[in-house]
BALOMAR-647516 format. One record per residue (C-alpha): x, y, z; residue in three letters. Coordinates in pm, whole numbers, padded with zeros to 5 digits, always signed. Layout:
BEGIN
XYZALA ...
//
This chain:
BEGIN
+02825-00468+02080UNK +02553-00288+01883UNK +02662-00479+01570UNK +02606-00791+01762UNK +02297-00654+01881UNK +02169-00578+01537UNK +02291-00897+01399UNK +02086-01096+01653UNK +01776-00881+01620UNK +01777-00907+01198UNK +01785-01355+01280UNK +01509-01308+01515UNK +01330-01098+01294UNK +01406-01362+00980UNK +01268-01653+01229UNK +00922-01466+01296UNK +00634-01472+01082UNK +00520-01269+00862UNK +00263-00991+01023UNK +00251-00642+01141UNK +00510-00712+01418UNK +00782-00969+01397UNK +00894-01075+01783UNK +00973-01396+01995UNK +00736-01602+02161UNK +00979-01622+02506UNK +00814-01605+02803UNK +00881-01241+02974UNK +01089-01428+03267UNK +01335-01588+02990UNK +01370-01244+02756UNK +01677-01094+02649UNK +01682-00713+02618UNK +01712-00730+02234UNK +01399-00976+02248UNK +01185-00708+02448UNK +01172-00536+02124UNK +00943-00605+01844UNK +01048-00540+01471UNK +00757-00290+01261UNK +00674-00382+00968UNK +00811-00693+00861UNK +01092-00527+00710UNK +00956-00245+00527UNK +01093+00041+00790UNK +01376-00012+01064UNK +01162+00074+01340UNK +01147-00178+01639UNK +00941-00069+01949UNK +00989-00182+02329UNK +00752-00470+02443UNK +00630-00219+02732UNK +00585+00036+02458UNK +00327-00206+02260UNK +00164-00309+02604UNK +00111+00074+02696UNK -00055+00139+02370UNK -00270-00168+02367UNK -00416-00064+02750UNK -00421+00330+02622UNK -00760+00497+02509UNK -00726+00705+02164UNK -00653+01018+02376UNK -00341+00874+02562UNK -00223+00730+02213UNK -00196+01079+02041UNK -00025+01216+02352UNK +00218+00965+02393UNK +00468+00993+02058UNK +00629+00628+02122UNK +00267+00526+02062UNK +00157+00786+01812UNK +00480+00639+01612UNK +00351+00300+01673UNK +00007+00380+01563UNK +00146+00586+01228UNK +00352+00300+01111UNK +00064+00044+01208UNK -00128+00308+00936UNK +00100+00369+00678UNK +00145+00015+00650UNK -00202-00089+00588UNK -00225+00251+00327UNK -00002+00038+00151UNK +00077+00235-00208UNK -00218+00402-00198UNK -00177+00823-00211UNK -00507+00852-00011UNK -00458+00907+00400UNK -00709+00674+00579UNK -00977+00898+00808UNK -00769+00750+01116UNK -00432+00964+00889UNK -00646+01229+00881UNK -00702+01230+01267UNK -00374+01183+01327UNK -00277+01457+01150UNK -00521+01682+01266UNK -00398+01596+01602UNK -00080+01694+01557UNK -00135+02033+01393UNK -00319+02136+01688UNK -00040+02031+01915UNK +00192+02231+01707UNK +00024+02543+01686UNK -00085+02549+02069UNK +00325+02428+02118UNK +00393+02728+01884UNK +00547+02508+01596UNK +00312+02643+01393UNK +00194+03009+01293UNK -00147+03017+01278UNK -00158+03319+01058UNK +00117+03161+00822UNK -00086+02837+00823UNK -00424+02866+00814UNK -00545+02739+00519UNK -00440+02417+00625UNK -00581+02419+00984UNK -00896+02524+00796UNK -00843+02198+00615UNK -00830+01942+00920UNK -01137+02100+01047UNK -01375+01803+01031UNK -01690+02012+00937UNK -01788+02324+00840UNK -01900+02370+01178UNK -01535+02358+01321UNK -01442+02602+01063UNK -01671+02856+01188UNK -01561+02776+01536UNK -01193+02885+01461UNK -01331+03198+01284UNK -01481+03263+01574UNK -01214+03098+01768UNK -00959+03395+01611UNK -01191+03652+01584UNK -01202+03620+01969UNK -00843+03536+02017UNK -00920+03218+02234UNK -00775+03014+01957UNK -00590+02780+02238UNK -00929+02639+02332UNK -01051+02563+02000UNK -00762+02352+01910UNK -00807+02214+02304UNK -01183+02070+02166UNK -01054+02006+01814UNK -00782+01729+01988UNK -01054+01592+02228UNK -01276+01600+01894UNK -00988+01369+01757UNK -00926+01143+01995UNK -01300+01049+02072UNK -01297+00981+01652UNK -00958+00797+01636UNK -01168+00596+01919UNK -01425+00499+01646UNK -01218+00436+01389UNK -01209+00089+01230UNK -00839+00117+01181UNK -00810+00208+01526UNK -00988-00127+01642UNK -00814-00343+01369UNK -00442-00163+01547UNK -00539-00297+01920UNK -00645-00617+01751UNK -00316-00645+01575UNK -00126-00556+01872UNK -00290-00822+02102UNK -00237-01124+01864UNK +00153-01022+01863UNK +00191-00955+02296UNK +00028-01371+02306UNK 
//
């Protein structure tokens, strides 16, 4: 069955254009399960998403997008894929990432102590960086890294790759 299943979702893939997201133009009522998800990348990973999963992160602000991994993952291969070769992370990389340390280290995946240099370099200004000095000094390091997600979420927000991602993900839900 899954061979079947994979089988049917590589034609449907070969049928679609070439984009950001490969996927049927069905209307919802008519669907099958294996079109209600939509291929990533045109071929260059072996991700597909769930229909509902694009729709969520289309209606989502930057904030519910970071907390939500199905549409963090979404968002990261959206990124990576418009890096292209290039070794350089995008600012909207850099948010991400930022993002993500801070929910490691207030999850406890991290060690501050062990990892600091790092975390000093997502800090987005010098300013921040004297915040978590202060932030450790005072041992209320769990709100800093509170402010430093909000802080990345209200920038992924502005964020021209952020913009061009909703775009992208509305011209493939018509």
């Amino acid at each position: 069955m899954s061979k079947d299943r994979d089988i049917e979702a590589s034609k449907l893939f070969l049928e679609s254009e070439r984009g950001f997201f490969a996927t049927t133009s069905s209307s919802s009522s008519q669907r099958s399960p294996i079109q209600d998800l939509i291929k990533c990348f045109c071929g260059v990973c072996e991700s597909w998403f769930k229909r509902k999963s694009i729709e969520y992160a289309l209606k989502a602000n930057g904030e519910e997008i970071l907390r939500d991994q199905e549409s963090r993952e979404i968002l990261i291969k959206f990124l990576k894929f418009r890096q292209g070769k290039s070794h350089f992370q995008s600012p909207a990389q850099k948010i991400v990432h930022c993002f993500e340390v801070s929910e490691d280290v207030l999850n406890g995946k991290r060690n501050l102590t062990e990892e600091l240099d790092e975390v000093n370099e997502i800090c987005y200004t010098e300013a921040w960086e004297e915040r978590l000095t202060q932030a450790i000094e005072n041992g209320i390091t769990n709100d800093f890294f509170h402010d430093l997600m909000r802080e990345s979420a209200i920038r992924l927000e502005n964020d021209s790759q952020f913009v061009a991602f909703k775009e992208e993900l509305k011209k493939k839900l018509k």
